[in-house]
C-alpha positions as CSV (number, residue, x, y, z in Angstrom):
1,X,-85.4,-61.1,22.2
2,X,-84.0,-58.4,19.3
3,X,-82.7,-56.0,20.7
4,X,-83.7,-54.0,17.5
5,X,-81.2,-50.5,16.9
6,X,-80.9,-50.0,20.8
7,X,-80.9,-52.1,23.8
8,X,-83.7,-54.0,25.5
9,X,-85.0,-56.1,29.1
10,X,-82.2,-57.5,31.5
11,X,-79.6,-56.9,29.2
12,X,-80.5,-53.5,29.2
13,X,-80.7,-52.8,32.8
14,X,-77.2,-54.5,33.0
15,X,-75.7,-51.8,30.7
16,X,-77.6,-49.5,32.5
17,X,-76.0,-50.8,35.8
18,X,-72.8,-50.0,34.5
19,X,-73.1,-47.1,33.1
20,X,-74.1,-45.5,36.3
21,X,-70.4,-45.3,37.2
22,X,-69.8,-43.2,34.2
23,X,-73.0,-41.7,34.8
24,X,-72.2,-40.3,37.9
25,X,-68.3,-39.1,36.7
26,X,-70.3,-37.1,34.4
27,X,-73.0,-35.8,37.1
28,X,-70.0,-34.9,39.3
29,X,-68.1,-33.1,36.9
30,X,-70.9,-31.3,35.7
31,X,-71.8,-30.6,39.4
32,X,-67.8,-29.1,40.0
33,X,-68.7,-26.8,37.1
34,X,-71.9,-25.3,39.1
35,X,-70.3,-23.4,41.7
36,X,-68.6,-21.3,39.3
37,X,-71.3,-20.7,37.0
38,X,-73.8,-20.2,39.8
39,X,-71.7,-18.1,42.3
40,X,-71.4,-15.7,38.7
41,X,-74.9,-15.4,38.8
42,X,-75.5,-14.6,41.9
43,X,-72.9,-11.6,42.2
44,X,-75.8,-9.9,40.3
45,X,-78.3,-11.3,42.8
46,X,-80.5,-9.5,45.1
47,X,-82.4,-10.1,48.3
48,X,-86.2,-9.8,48.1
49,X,-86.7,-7.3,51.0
50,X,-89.3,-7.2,53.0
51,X,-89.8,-3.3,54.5
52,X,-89.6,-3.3,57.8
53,X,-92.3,-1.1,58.4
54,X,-94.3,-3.2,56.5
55,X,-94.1,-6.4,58.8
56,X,-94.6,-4.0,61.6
57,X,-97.8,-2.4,60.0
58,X,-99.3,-6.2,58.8
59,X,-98.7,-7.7,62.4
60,X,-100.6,-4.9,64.3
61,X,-104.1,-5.4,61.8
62,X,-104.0,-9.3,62.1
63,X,-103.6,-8.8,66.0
64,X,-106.7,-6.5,65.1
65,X,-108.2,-9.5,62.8
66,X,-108.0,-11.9,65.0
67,X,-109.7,-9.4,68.1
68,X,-112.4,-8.7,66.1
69,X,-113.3,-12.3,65.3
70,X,-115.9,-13.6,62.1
71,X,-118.5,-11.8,63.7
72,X,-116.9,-8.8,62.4
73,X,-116.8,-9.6,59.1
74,X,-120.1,-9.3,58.0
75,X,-120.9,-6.3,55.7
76,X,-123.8,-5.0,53.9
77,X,-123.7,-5.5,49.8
78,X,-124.7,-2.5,47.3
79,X,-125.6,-4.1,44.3
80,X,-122.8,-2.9,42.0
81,X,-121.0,-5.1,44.5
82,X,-123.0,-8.2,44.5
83,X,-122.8,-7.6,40.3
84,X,-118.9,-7.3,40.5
85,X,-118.5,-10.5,42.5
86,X,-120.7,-12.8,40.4
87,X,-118.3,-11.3,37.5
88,X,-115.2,-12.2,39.2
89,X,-116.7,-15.7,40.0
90,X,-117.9,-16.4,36.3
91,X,-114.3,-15.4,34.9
92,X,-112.5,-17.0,38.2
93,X,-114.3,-20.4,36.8
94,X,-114.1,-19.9,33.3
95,X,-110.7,-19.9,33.7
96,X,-110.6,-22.8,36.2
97,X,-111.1,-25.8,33.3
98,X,-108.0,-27.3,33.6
99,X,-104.0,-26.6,34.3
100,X,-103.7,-25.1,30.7
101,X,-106.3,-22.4,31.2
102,X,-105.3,-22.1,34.8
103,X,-101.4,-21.5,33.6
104,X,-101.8,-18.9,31.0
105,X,-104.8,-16.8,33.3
106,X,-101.7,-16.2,35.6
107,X,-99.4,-15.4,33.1
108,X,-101.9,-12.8,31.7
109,X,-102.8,-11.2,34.6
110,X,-98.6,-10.8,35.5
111,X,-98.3,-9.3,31.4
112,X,-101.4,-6.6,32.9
113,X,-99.9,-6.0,36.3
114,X,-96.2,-6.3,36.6
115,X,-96.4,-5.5,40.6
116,X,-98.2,-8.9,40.8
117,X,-94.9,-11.3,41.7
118,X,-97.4,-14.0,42.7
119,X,-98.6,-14.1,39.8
120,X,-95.2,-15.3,37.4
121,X,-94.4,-17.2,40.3
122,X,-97.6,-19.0,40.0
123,X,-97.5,-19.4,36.3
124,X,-93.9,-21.2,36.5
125,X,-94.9,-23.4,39.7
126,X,-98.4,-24.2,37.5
127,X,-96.1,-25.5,34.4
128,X,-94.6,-28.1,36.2
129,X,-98.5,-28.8,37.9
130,X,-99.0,-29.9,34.3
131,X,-95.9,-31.4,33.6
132,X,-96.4,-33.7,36.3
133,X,-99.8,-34.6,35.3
134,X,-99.1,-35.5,31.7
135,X,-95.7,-37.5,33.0
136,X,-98.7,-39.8,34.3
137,X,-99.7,-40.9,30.9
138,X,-96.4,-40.7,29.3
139,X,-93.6,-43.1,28.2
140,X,-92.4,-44.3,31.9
141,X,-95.0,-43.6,34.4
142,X,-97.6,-46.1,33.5
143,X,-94.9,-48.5,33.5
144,X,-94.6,-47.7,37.0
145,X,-98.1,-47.3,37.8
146,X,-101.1,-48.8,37.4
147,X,-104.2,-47.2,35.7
148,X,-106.2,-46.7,39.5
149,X,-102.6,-44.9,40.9
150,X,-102.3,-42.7,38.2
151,X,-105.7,-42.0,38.5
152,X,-105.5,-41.0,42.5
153,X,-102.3,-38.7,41.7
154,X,-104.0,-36.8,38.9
155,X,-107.1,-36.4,41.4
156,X,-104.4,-35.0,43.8
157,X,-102.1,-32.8,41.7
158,X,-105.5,-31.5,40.1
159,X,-107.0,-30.8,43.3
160,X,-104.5,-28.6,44.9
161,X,-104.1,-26.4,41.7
162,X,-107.7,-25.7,41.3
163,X,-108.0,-25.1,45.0
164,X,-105.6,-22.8,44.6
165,X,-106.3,-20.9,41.4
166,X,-109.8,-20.8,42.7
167,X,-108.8,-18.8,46.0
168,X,-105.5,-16.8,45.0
169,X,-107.1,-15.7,41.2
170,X,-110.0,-14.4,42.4
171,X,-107.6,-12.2,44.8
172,X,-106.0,-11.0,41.7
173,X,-109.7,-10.1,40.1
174,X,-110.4,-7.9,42.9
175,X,-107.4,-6.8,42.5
176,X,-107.3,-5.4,39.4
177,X,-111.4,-3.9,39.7
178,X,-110.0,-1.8,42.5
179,X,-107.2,-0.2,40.0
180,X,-110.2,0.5,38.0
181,X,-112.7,2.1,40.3
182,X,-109.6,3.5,41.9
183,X,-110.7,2.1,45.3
184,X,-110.0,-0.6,47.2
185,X,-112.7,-3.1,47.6
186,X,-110.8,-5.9,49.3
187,X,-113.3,-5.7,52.4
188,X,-115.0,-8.2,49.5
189,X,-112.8,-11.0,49.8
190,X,-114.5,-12.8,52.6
191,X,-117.4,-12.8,50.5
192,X,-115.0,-14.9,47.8
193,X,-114.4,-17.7,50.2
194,X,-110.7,-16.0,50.8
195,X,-109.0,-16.3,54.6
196,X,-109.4,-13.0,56.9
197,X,-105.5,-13.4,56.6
198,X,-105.7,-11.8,53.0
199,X,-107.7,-8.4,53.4
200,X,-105.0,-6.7,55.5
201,X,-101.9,-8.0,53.4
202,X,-104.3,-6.7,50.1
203,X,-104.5,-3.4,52.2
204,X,-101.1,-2.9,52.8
205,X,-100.2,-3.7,49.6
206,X,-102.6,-0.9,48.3
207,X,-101.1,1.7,50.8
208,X,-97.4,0.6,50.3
209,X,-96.9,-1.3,46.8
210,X,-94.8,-3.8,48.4
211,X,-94.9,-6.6,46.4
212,X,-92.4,-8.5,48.1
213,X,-94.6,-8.7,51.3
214,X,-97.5,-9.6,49.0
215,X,-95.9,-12.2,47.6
216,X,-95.1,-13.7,50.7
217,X,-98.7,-13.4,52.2
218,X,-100.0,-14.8,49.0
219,X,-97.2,-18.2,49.2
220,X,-98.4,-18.5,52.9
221,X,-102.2,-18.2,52.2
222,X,-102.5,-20.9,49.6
223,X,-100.2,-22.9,51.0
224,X,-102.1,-23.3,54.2
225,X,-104.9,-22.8,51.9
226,X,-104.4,-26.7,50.9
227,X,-103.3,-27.5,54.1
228,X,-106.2,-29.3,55.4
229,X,-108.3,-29.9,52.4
230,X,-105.7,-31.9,50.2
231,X,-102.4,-32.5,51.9
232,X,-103.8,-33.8,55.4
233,X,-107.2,-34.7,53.9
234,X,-107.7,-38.5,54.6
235,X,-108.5,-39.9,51.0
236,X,-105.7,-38.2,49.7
237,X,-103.2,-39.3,52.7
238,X,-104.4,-43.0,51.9
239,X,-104.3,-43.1,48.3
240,X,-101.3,-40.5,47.2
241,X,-99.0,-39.2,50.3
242,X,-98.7,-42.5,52.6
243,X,-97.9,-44.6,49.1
244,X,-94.7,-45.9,48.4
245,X,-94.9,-44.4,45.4
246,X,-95.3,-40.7,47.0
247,X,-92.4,-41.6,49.7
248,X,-90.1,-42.4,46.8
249,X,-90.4,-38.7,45.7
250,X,-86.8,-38.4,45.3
251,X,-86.4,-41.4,42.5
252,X,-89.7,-39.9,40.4
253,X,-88.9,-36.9,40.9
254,X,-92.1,-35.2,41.9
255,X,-89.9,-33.1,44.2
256,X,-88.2,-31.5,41.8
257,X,-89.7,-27.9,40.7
258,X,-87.8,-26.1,38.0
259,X,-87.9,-23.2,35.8
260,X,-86.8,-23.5,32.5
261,X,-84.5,-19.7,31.6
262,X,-82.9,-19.2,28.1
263,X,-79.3,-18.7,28.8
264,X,-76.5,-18.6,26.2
265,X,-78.8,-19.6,23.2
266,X,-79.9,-22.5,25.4
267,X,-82.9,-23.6,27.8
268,X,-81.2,-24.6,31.1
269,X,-82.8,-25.2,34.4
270,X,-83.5,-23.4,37.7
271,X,-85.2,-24.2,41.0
272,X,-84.7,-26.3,44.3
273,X,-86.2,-30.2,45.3
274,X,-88.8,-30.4,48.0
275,X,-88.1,-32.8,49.9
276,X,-91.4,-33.3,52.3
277,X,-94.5,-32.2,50.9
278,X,-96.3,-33.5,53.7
279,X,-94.5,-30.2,55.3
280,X,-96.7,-26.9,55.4
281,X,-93.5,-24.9,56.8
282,X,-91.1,-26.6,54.0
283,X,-93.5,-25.7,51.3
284,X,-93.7,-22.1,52.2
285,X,-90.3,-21.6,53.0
286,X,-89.4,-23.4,49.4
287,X,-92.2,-21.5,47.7
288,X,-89.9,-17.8,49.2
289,X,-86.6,-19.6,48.1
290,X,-88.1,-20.1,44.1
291,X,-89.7,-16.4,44.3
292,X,-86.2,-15.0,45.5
293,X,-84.6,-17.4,42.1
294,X,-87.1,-16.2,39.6
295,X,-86.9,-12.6,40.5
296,X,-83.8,-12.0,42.6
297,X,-81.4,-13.7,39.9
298,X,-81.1,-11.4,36.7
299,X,-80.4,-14.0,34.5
300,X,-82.8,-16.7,35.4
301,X,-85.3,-13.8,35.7
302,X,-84.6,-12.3,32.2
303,X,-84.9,-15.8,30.9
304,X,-87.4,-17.1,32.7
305,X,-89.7,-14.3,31.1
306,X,-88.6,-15.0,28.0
307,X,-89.1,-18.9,27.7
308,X,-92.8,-18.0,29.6
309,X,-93.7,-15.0,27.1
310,X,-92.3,-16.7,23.8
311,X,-93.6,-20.6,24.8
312,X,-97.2,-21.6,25.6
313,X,-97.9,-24.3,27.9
314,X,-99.4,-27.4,26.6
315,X,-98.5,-29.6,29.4
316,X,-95.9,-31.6,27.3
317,X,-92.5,-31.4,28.5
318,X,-91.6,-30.7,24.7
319,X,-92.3,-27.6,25.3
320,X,-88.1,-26.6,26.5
321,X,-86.8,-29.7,25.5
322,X,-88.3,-31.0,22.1
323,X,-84.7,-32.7,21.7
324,X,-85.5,-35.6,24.5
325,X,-89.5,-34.9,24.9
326,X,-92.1,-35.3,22.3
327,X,-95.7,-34.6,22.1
328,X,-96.9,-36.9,19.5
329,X,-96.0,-40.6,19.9
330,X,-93.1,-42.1,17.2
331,X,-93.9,-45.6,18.4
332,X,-96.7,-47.8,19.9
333,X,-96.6,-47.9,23.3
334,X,-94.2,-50.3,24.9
335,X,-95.8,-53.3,27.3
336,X,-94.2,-53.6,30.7
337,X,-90.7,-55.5,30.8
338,X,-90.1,-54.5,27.3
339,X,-88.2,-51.0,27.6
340,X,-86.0,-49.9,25.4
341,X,-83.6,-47.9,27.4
342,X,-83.3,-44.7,25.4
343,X,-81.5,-42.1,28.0
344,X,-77.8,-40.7,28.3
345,X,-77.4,-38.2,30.7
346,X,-79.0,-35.1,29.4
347,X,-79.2,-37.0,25.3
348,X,-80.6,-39.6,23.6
349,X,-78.8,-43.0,23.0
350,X,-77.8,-43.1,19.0
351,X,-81.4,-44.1,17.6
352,X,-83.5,-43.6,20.6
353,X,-86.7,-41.6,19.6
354,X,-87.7,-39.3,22.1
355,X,-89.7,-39.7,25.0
356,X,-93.2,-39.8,24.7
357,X,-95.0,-36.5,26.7
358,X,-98.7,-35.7,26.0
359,X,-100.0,-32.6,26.1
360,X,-102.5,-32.3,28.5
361,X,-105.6,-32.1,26.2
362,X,-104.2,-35.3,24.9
363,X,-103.7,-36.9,29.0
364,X,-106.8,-35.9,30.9
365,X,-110.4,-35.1,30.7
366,X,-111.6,-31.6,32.3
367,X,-113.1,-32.6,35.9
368,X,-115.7,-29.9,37.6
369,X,-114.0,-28.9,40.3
370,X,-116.4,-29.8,44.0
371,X,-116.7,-26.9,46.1
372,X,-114.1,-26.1,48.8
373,X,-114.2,-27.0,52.2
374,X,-115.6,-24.4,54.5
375,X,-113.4,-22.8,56.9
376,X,-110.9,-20.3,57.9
377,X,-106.8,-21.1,58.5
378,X,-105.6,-18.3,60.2
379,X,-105.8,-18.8,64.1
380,X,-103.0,-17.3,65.7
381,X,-100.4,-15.0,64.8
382,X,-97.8,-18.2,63.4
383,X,-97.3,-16.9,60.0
384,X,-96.3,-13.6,60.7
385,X,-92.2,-15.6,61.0
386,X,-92.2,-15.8,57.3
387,X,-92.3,-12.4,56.5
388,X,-88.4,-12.1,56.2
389,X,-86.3,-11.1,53.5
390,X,-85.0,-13.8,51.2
391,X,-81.8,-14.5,49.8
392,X,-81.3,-16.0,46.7
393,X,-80.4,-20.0,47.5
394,X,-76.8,-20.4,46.9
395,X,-77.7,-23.9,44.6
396,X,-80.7,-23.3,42.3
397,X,-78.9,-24.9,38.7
398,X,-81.3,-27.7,38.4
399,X,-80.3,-29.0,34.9
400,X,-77.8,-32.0,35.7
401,X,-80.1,-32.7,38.4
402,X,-83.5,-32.8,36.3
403,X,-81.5,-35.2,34.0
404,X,-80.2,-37.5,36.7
405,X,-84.0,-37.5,38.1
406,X,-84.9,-38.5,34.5
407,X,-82.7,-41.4,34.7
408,X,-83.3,-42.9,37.6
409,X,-87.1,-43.3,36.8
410,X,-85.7,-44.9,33.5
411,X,-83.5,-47.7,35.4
412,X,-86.5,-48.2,38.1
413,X,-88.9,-48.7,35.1
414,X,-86.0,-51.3,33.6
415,X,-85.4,-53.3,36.9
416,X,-89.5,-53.5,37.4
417,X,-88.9,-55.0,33.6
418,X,-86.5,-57.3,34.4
419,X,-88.8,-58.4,37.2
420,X,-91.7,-59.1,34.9
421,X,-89.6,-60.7,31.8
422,X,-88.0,-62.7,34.6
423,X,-91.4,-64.1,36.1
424,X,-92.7,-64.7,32.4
């Protein structure tokens, strides 16, 4: 086989083998450096309080909430409110189409109302929605995974972010028609398909502008939100979260969420890995932990904001790293057990052209998203233990660790090479 200007098949996973050694050295060093350079950061860090009064005020009107029971939900329409809810539904869905519409809505409504946290935090945590559905149909997943598997985690990833966007934007609609009328209309939100949970944290928020305690309400609502209609629902279970190829999170790197900052003339990476997604509790307490990095850091915050106001999201991971990621391909694509290994640590190898990643216009068709499950989450009083203040997590630099996530996919897709040049 020629190997052609870089290295190919069994050869190439040997090389790959032992460079891991020297691999690791370099992850290790690079891992010594963090402390310093994080622990700098975070002198300037600050907790995301929660008032006090606050949690006491939010706990008594979901006590009430839950006393009062659906029954006591039902309220008589005037019909400048039945003509402001079909407005917010028609621009909830027109921005709905897909992760790229989805992404910027947030970021908009963020550039319109600062106070909104939720709503950067959204934006960032919706990049990397789309990052991992274009990976999908990039240069190493569909060595990994067959058409019908790529297909199911698409359906999956797509599902929970339109749930989601559905529920928490139209929230933010409301929202922003009660600035404008100067009232708050949030006894509406039932009628939006949103959890009794939401109207008193919305109320509060009104009376007390804590944004912190909205945030949290917000992570905790959509969270359990998806609870039951993606993460425990059966098809899903079967055909995404009880694969091998979901279990093995840690080697593909699904995990992983980061936010790209501008630092020193240079993109670097922020965030914190997930390690059970099957977890509601995990995936709230991570979702506090990434809000307390993206807005209790300075720095990442500063350059967070820029990299999110200066770059559009396309999907493609070429948007904050063009150097390793590109959007249009520079080669055929290569069949499986053919691989031309192409990584370095956080670099190309000498000749390697970069890796192929799509946009998402360029990965996946738009897919009308089915009506939500009816029902209602909140219970019992069980969320009320997240509303705490949150410190800043004292490891959140991701970069070194993105990398070595990117190589380890690289190495699986060369030993499932090997294994097909060898059967040949």
């Amino acid at each position: 086989m020629n190997g052609g200007p870089y290295r190919w098949s069994g050869l190439d996973l040997l090389h790959k083998i032992a460079d891991v050694p020297q691999e690791a050295w370099q992850w290790l060093k690079a891992k010594a450096r963090l402390p310093a350079h994080e622990k700098k950061l975070l002198i300037a860090a600050h907790r995301m309080e929660v008032e006090t009064a606050s949690v006491e005020a939010l706990s008594k009107r979901l006590h009430r909430r839950l006393d009062v029971g659906p029954a006591g939900g039902a309220i008589t329409l005037a019909p400048q409110d039945r003509e402001l809810l079909e407005r917010i539904e028609r621009e909830r869905d027109v921005h709905n189409r897909n992760n790229v519409t989805r992404t910027a809505a947030y970021l908009n409504m963020y550039r319109e109302h600062p106070e909104l946290h939720w709503a950067l935090l959204a934006h960032m945590v919706s990049r990397n929605g789309g990052w991992y559905m274009t990976d999908l149909q990039g240069e190493l997943m569909p060595l990994l995974l067959d058409g019908n598997q790529r297909q199911a985690v698409f359906a999956f990833l797509e599902r929970a972010n339109a749930l989601i966007f559905r529920d928490a934007y139209a929230q933010l609609l409301l929202y922003r028609a009660s600035l404008q009328c100067q009232s708050p209309l949030f006894y509406l939100l039932p009628l939006l398909g949103v959890s009794s949970f939401m109207r008193p944290v919305w109320e509060l928020f009104w009376e007390r502008k804590d944004s912190v305690a909205l945030t949290i309400g917000l992570i905790v609502n959509e969270q359990n939100h998806i609870e039951q209609r993606v993460v425990q629902n059966p098809v899903f279970r079967h055909s995404v979260i009880e694969t091998l190829f979901f279990q093995a999170q840690s080697l593909l790197q699904l995990n992983q969420i980061v936010f790209p900052y501008l630092h020193n003339g240079r993109i670097r990476m922020a965030g914190l890995i997930l390690e059970n997604y099957s977890s509601l509790q995990e995936r709230i307490e991570v979702g506090k932990k990434l809000y307390a990095i993206l807005f209790g850091i300075p720095v990442v915050s500063k350059g967070a904001r820029e990299f999110a106001f200066s770059t559009s999201h396309s999907g493609s991971r070429a948007d904050y790293w063009p150097h390793l990621f590109t959007w249009t391909r520079k080669q055929p694509p290569v069949p499986r057990g053919q691989l031309k290994e192409r990584l370095n640590g956080c670099k190309l190898r000498p000749g390697a052209v970069q890796l192929y990643s799509p946009k998402l216009a360029d990965s996946w068709k738009d897919c009308p998203l089915s009506p939500p499950e009816p029902g209602d989450w909140f219970q019992n009083m069980e969320a009320m233990w997240h509303f705490t203040s949150i410190e800043a997590p004292i490891s959140f630099e991701m970069t070194q660790e993105y990398c070595s996530g990117l190589n380890k996919i690289e190495l699986a897709v060369l030993a499932g090479g090997l294994l097909v040049s060898s059967s040949e």
